[in-house]
C-alpha positions as CSV (number, residue, x, y, z in Angstrom):
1,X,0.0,0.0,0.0
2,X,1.5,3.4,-0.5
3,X,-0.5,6.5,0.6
4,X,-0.3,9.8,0.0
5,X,-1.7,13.5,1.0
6,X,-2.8,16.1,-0.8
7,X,-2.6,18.4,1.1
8,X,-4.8,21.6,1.3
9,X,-7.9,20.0,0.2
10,X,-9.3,18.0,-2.5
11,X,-9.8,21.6,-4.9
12,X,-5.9,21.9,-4.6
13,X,-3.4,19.6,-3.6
14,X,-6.3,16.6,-4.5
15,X,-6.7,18.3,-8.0
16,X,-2.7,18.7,-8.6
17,X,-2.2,15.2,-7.5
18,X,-4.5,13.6,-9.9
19,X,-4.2,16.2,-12.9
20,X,-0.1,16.6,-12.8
21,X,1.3,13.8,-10.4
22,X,-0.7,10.8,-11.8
23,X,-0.2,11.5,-15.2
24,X,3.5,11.9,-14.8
25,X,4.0,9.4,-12.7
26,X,2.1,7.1,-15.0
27,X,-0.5,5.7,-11.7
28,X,-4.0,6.7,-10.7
29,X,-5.5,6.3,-6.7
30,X,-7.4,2.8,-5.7
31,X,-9.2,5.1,-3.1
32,X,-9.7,8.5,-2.0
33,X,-9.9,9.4,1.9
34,X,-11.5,12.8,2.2
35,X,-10.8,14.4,6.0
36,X,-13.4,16.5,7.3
37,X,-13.7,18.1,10.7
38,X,-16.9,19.3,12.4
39,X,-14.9,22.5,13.1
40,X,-14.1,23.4,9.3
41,X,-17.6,22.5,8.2
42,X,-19.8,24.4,10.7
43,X,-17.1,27.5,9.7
44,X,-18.4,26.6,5.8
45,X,-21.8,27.1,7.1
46,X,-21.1,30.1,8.2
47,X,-20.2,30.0,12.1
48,X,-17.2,32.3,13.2
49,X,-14.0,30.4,13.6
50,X,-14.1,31.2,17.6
51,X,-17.0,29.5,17.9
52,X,-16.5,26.5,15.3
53,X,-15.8,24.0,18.2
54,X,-19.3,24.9,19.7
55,X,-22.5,22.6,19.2
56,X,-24.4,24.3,16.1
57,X,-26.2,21.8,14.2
58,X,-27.4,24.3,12.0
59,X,-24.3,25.8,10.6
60,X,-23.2,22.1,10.4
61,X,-25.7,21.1,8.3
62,X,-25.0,24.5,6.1
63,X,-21.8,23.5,6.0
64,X,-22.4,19.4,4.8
65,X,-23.0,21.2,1.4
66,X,-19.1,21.9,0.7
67,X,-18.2,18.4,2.2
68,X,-21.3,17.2,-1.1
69,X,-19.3,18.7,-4.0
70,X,-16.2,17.3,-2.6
71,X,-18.0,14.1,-3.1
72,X,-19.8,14.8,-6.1
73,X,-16.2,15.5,-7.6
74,X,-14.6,12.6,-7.2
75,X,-17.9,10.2,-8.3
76,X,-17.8,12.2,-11.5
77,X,-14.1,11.2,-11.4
78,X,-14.7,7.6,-10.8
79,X,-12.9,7.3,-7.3
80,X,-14.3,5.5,-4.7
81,X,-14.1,7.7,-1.7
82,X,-14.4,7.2,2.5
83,X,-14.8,10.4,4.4
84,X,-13.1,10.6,7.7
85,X,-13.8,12.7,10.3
86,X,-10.7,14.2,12.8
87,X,-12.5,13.3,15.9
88,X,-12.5,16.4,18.4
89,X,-13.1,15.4,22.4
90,X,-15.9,17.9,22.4
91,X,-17.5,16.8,18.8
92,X,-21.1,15.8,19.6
93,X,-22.4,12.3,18.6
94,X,-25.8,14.3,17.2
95,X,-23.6,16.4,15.1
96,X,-21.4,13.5,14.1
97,X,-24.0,10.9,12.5
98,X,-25.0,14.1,10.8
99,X,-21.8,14.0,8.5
100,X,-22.1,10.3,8.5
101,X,-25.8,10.4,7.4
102,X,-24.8,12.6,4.8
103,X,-21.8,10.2,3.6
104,X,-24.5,7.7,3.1
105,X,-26.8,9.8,1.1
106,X,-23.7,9.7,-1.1
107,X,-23.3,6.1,-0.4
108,X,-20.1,6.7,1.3
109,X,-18.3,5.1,3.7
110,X,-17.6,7.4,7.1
111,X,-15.5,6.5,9.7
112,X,-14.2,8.3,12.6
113,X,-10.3,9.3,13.5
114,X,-9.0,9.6,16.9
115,X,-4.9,9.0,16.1
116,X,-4.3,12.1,18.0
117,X,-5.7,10.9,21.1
118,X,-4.8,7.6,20.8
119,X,-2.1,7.3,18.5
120,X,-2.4,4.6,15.6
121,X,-4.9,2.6,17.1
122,X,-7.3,5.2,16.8
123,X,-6.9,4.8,13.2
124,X,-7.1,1.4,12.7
125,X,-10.6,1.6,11.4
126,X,-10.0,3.9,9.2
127,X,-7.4,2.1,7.5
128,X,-9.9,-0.7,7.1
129,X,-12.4,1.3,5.6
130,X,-10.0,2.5,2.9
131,X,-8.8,-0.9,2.3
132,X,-12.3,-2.4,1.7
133,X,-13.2,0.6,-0.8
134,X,-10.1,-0.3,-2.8
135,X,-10.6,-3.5,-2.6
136,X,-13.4,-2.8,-6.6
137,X,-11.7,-2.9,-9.7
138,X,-9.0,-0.3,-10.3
139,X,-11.0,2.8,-11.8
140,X,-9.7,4.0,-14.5
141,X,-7.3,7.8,-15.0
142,X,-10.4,10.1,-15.6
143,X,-8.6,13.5,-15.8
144,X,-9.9,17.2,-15.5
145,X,-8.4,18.4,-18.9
146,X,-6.5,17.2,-21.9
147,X,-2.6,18.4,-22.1
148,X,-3.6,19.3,-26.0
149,X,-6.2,21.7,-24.6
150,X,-5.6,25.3,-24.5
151,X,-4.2,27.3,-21.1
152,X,-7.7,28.9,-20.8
153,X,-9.3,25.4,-21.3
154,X,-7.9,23.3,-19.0
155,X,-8.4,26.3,-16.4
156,X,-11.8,26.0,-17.2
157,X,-12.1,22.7,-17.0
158,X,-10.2,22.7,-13.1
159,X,-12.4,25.4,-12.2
160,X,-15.6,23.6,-13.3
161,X,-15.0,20.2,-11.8
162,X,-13.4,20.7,-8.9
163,X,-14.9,24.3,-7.4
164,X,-18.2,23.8,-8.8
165,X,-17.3,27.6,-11.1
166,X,-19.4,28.8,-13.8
167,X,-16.1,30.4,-15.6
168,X,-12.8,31.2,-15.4
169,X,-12.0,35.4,-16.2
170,X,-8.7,36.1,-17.0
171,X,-7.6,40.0,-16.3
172,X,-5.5,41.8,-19.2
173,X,-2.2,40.8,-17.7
174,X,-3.2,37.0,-17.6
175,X,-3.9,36.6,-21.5
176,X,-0.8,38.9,-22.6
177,X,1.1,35.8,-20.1
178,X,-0.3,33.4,-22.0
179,X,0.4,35.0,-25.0
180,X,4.0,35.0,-24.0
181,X,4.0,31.4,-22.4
182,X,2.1,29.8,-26.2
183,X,4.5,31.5,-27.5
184,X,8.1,29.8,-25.7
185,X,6.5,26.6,-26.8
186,X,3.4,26.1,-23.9
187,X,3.0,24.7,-20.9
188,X,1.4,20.9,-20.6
189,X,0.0,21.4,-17.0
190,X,-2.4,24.4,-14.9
191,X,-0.8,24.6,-11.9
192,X,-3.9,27.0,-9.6
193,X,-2.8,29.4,-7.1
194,X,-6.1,29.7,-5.0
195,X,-7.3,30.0,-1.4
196,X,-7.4,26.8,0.6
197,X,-10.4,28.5,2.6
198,X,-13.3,28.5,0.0
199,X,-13.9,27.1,-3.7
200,X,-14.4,30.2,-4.9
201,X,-11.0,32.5,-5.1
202,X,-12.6,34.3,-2.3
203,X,-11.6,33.2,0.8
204,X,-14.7,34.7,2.7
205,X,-17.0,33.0,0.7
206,X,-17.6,29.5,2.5
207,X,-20.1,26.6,1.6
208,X,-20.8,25.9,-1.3
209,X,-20.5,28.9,-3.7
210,X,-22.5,28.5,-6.8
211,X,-23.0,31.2,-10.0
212,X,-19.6,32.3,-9.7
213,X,-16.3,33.5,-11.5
214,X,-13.0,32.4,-10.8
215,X,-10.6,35.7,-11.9
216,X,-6.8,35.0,-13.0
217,X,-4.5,37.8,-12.5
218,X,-1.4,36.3,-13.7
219,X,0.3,33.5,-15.2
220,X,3.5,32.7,-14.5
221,X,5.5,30.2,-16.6
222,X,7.4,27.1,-14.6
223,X,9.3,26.2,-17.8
224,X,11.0,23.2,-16.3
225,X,8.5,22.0,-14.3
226,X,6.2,22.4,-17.6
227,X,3.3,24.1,-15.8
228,X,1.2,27.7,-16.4
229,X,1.1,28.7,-13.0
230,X,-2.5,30.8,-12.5
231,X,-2.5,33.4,-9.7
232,X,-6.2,33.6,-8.5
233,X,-7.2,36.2,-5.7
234,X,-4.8,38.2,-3.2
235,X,-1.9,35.3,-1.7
236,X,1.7,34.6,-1.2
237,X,2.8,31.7,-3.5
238,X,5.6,30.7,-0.7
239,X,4.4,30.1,2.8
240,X,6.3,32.0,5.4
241,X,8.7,30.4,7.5
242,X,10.6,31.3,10.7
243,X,14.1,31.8,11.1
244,X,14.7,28.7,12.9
245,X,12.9,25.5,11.6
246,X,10.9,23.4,13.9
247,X,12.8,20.4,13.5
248,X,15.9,22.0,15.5
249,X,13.9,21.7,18.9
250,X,13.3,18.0,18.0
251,X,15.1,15.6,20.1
252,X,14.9,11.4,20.3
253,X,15.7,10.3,23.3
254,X,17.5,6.9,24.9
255,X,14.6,5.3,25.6
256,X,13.3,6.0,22.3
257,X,10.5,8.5,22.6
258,X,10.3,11.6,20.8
259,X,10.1,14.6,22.0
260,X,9.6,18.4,20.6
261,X,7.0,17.8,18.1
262,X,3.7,20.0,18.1
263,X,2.6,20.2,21.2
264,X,4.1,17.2,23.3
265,X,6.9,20.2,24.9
């Protein structure tokens, strides 16, 4: 078994992994585990983020509606999916068959992770669950674009499946980049710079947008990597990082545990 993440969210890392990585790496997924937490989806259904880990059934079911087109994009890719929920020790069973009540409307799978409280046996069934979804026929590569299409086309296309968009708008700047990137010889693979907070390149709007534009301000040309990089809304395309990495303050000690990691001190 080799698993993978991709990370951000199905709409970005998921899409990047399936569109770029599979086809280059000549392999397509068995299975698909989409995580969810109660948190993130009663913030898509519009709770503030201070009071996400509150009971609201409401703004929970609001929010099931961005966890759907998750779903409904990878059965219109063919990938047989499990969702998994990060278990939090003040998530309420009410709240939680209502995300596994909606993975079954989907006829989903939905299983329940609790690896940070107990380490690997809390994911044990989880593991199961993706192993009994793979265990089908292999689905076969269902992609979002063609490498022949056009730049514009195969943003479409990304923008369409995977964020549920009506259109992709490209600012002045974007098609003279294009322009420029046709003409050095093209660029086989969309690379999307986008918020990880919303579908839409609006990182305010949560749920499930529908009736909406995706805009591209610029295109950048990764010439070696072979990808058109579009620049969608207002973000930095490198995370910041502090002077002193993380990893310095990690330690193993005699007796073999591990210590300095998140929040273990």
């Amino acid at each position: 078994w080799v698993v993978t993440e991709g990370g951000f969210g199905l709409d970005l890392g998921g899409e990047k992994f399936l569109d770029i990585k599979c086809r280059v790496a000549d392999t397509w997924p068995t299975a698909v585990l989409l995580v969810a937490t109660l948190r993130a989806l009663k913030m898509h259904g519009g709770a503030p983020v201070a009071e996400a880990r509150r009971p609201n059934s409401a703004a929970l079911e609001r929010g099931l509606d961005h966890l759907d087109k998750h779903l409904e994009t990878l059965s219109a890719l063919g990938l047989p999916a499990v969702v998994c929920i990060n278990r939090f020790p003040d998530d309420t069973e009410e709240e939680l068959e209502l995300v596994v009540a909606q993975a079954k409307r989907r006829s989903v799978a939905c299983t329940m992770s609790e690896a940070f409280a107990k380490g690997g046996e809390g994911s044990l069934h989880v593991a199961n669950a993706v192993v009994e979804a793979a265990e089908g026929a292999a689905p076969a590569p269902r992609h979002a674009y063609e490498l022949g299409a056009s730049i514009p086309e195969k943003m479409s296309a990304i923008a369409k499946l995977f964020y549920g968009a009506d259109r992709v708008e490209l600012s002045s700047k974007a098609k003279k980049d294009i322009e420029r990137i046709d003409a050095a010889g093209g660029a086989p693979f969309v690379c999307m710079a986008k918020t990880q907070l919303s579908l839409s390149d609006d990182p305010a709007r949560v749920g499930r947008p529908r009736d909406f534009a995706i805009t591209v301000r610029e295109v950048r040309h990764a010439a070696g990597a072979g990808f058109a990089v579009a620049l969608t809304g207002e973000l930095m395309t490198m995370p910041g990082l502090p002077r002193e990495p993380a990893a310095q303050n990690v330690r193993v000690l005699p007796d073999g545990r591990i210590i300095g990691m998140m929040q273990n001190g």
